[in-house]
N, C-alpha and C positions, 0 to 999 in steps of 0.2 A: 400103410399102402405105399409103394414103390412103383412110381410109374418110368417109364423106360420109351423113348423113342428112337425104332430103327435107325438106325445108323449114325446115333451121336457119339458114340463112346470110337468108332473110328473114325470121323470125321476131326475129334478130337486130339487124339492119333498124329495122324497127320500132319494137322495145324501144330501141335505142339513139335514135331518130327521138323516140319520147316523153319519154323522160327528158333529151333538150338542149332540146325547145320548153317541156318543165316548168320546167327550170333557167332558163332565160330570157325566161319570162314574170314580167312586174309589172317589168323591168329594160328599162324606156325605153332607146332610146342616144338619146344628148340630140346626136349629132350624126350622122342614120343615113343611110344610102346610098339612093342614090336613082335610079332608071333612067333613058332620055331620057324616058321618055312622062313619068315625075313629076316628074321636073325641070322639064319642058315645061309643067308644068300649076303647078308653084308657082312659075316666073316670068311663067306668065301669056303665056306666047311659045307657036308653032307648035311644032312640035318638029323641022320641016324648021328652023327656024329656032334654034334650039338648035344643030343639026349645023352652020351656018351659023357661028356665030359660037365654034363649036371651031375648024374649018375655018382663022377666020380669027384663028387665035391670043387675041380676046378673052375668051375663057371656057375656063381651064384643066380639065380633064377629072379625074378622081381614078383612074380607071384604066379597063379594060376594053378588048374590040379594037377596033377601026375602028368594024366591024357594031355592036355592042353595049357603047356608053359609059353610066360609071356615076360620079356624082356626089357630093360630100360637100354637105351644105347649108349647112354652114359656105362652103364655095365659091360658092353660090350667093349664099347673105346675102351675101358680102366684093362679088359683081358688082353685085348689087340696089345696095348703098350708093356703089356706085361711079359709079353711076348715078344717083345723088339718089333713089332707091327705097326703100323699108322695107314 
């Protein structure tokens, strides 16, 4: 028997929701993940053009599917400089 009281599993939720953005707030990641759109916007590129130049093997992706790539900016700094960029 399985008993179940409304509304603990999101009150749960929550609670647990607050106390990880508490835990990691004031803790920069000094190398954090970055979507295409902010990838797109801190190289200062399209973001068609971003897909473009994963596409074409020169900008290593850090993970995510097809639809939805996601970047380290460590990755990005390494393309910029590769590029005579900073």
């Amino acid at each position: 028997m399985q008993a179940r009281i409304e509304g603990l599993e999101d009150h749960i939720r929550a609670v647990v929701r607050e106390e990880v953005a508490s835990a990691l707030a004031g803790h920069s990641d000094p190398d954090p993940w970055l979507n295409s759109d902010e990838a797109a916007s801190y190289l200062r590129i399209a973001r068609s053009t971003l897909h473009d130049l994963v596409s074409e093997g020169r900008l290593p992706r850090a993970g995510g599917r097809k639809t939805k790539l996601v970047f380290r900016r460590s990755t990005l700094d390494a393309y910029l400089a590769s590029r005579g960029r900073s």
